[in-house]
C-alpha positions as semicolon CSV with decimal commas, in nm:
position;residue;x (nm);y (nm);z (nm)
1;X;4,512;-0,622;2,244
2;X;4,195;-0,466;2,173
3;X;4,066;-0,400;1,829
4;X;3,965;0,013;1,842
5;X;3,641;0,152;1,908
6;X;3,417;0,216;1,660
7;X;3,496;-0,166;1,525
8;X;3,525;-0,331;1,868
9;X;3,191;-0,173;1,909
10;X;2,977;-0,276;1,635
11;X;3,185;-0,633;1,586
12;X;3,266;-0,741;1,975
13;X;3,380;-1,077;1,800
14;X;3,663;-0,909;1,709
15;X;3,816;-0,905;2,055
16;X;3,762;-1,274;2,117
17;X;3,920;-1,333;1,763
18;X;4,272;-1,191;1,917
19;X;4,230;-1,387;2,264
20;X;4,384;-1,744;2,341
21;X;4,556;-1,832;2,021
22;X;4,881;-2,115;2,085
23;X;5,188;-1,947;2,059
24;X;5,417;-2,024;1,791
25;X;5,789;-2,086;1,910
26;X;6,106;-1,845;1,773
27;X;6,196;-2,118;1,538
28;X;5,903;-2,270;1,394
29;X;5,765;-1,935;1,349
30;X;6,097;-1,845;1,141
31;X;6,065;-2,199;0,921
32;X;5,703;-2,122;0,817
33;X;5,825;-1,746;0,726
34;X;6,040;-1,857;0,529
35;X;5,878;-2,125;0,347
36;X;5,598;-1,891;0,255
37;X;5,886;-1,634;0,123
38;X;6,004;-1,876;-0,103
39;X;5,677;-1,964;-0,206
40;X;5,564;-1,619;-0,271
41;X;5,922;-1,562;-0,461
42;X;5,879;-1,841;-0,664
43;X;5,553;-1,758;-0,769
44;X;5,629;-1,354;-0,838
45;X;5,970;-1,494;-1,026
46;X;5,817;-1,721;-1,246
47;X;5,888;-2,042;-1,085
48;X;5,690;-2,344;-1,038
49;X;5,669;-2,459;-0,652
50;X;5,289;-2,389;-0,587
51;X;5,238;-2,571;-0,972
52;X;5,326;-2,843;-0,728
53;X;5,090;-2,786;-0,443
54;X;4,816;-2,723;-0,648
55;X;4,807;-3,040;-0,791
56;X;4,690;-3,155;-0,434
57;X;4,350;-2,940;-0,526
58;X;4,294;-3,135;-0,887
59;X;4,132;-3,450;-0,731
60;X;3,926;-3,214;-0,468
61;X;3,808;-3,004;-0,804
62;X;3,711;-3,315;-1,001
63;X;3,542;-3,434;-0,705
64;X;3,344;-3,112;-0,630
65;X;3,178;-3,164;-1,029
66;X;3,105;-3,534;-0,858
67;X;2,961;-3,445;-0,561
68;X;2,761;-3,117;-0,700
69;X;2,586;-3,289;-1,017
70;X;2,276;-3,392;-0,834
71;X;2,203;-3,004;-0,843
72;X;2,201;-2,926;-1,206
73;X;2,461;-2,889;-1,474
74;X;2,554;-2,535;-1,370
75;X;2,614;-2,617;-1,002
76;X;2,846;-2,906;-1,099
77;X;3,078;-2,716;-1,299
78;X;3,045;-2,437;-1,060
79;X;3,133;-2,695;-0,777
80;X;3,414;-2,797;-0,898
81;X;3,574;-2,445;-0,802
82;X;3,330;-2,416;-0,476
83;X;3,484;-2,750;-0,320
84;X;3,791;-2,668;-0,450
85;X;3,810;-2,265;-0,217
86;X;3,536;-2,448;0,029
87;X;3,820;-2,736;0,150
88;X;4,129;-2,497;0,291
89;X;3,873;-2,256;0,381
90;X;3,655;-2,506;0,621
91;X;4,010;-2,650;0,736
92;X;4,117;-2,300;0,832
93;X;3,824;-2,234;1,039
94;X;3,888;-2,592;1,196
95;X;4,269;-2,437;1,311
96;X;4,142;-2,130;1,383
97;X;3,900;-2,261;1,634
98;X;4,141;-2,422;1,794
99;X;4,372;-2,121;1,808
100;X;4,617;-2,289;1,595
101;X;4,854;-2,023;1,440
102;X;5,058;-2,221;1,172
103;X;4,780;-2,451;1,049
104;X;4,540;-2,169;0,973
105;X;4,773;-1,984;0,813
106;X;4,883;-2,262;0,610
107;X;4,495;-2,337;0,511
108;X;4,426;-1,961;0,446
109;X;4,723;-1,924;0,227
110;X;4,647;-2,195;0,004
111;X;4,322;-2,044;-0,012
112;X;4,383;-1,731;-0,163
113;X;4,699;-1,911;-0,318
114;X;4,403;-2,146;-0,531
115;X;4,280;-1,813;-0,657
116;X;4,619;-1,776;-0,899
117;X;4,531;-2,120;-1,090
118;X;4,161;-2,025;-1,100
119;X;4,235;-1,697;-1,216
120;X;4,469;-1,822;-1,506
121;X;4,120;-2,079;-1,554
122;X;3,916;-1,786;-1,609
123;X;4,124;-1,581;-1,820
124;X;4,138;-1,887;-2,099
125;X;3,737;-1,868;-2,097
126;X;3,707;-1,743;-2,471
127;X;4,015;-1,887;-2,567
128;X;3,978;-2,239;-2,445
129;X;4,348;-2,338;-2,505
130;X;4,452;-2,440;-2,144
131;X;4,445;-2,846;-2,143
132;X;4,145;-2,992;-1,963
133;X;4,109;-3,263;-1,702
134;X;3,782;-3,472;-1,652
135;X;3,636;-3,760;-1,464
136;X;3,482;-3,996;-1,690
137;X;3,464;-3,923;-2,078
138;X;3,682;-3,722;-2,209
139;X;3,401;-3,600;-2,494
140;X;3,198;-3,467;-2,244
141;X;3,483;-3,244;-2,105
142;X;3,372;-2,873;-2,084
143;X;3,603;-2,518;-1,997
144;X;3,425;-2,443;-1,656
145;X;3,450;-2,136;-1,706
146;X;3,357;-2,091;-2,024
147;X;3,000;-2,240;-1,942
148;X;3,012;-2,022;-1,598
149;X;3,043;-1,681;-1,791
150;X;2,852;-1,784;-2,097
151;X;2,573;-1,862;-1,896
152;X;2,607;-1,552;-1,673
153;X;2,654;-1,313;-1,942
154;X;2,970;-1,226;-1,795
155;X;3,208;-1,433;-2,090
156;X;3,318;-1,116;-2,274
157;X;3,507;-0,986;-1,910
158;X;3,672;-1,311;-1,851
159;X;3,974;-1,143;-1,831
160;X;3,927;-0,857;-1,602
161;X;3,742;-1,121;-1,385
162;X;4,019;-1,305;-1,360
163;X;4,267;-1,003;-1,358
164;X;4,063;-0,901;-1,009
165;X;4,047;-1,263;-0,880
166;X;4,440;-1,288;-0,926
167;X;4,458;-0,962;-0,779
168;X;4,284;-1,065;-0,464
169;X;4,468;-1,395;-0,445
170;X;4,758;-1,229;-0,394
171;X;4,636;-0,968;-0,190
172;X;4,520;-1,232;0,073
173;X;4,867;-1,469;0,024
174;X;5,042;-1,176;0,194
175;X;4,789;-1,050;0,388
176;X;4,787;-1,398;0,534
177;X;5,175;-1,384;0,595
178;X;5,146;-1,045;0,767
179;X;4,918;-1,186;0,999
180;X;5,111;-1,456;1,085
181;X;5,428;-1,263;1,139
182;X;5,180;-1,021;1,385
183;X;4,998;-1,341;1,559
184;X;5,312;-1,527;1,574
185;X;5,579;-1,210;1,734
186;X;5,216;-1,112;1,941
187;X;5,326;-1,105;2,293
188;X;4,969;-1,131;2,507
């Protein structure tokens, strides 16, 4: 399928973007539906499955202050949330080039799916109630995001930032199922 004129025109990427991806087979393409739909329930319900995932992007946080510090202060705590969007993102683009259905999906879902703990981050900016995790000493432990917006200016809209970062975290979680359930029932 062709993406429409005026956008086929201007982006011609877009067309290769569609071409050559694996297909995805009747039933795995029905087990990853329906894990995301439980997921997604969970999460909308109040429940506490991706709590449990996200604890997979703790140690990629902390290390993303590690790896960052060299830069400056500000780039290390910023890093920490960089590395932490920067690792399904650059493992979805690894899947993607490969034309690998399920595995991007899965990467670009727990992408935008990190933007619901970040979110909940940013909102406790001025409060600073949210327990805090650290490598090293625990008296040098800062709220990331209370030095982020402080520093920026922005710390009195902590909420709304994080309101429109929540927003757009869930935005892409089902955008990113919709896509699969096009790719994936795509016959080319």
């Amino acid at each position: 399928m062709e993406i429409p004129g005026l956008l086929s025109e201007r982006f011609p990427f877009l067309d290769a973007l569609e071409e050559n991806w694996e297909p995805v087979s009747r039933s795995a393409f029905f087990g990853w539906l329906s894990f995301y739909v439980v997921l997604i329930g969970n999460a909308l319900f109040g429940g506490h499955l991706l709590q449990s995932f996200d604890l997979v992007f703790v140690p990629i946080h902390e290390g993303g202050h590690l790896l960052f510090r060299m830069f400056g202060e500000w780039i290390a705590v910023a890093g920490g949330t960089f590395l932490q969007l920067f690792v399904p993102l650059a493992l979805a683009a690894n899947f993607a080039l490969r034309r690998q259905v399920p595995g991007t999906v899965f990467c670009i879902f727990f992408f935008f799916e990190q933007f619901l703990p970040i979110a909940t981050y940013m909102a406790d900016a001025r409060a600073q109630e949210l327990p805090l995790l650290t490598v090293g000493d625990s008296e040098d432990v800062i709220h990331d995001w209370n030095y982020l917006f402080s520093h920026s200016g922005l710390l009195a809209h902590d909420t709304q930032i994080a309101s429109m970062f929540r927003f757009a975290g869930w935005f892409g979680m089902f955008a990113t199922v919709i896509w699969f359930s096009y790719r994936s029932t795509r016959k080319d």
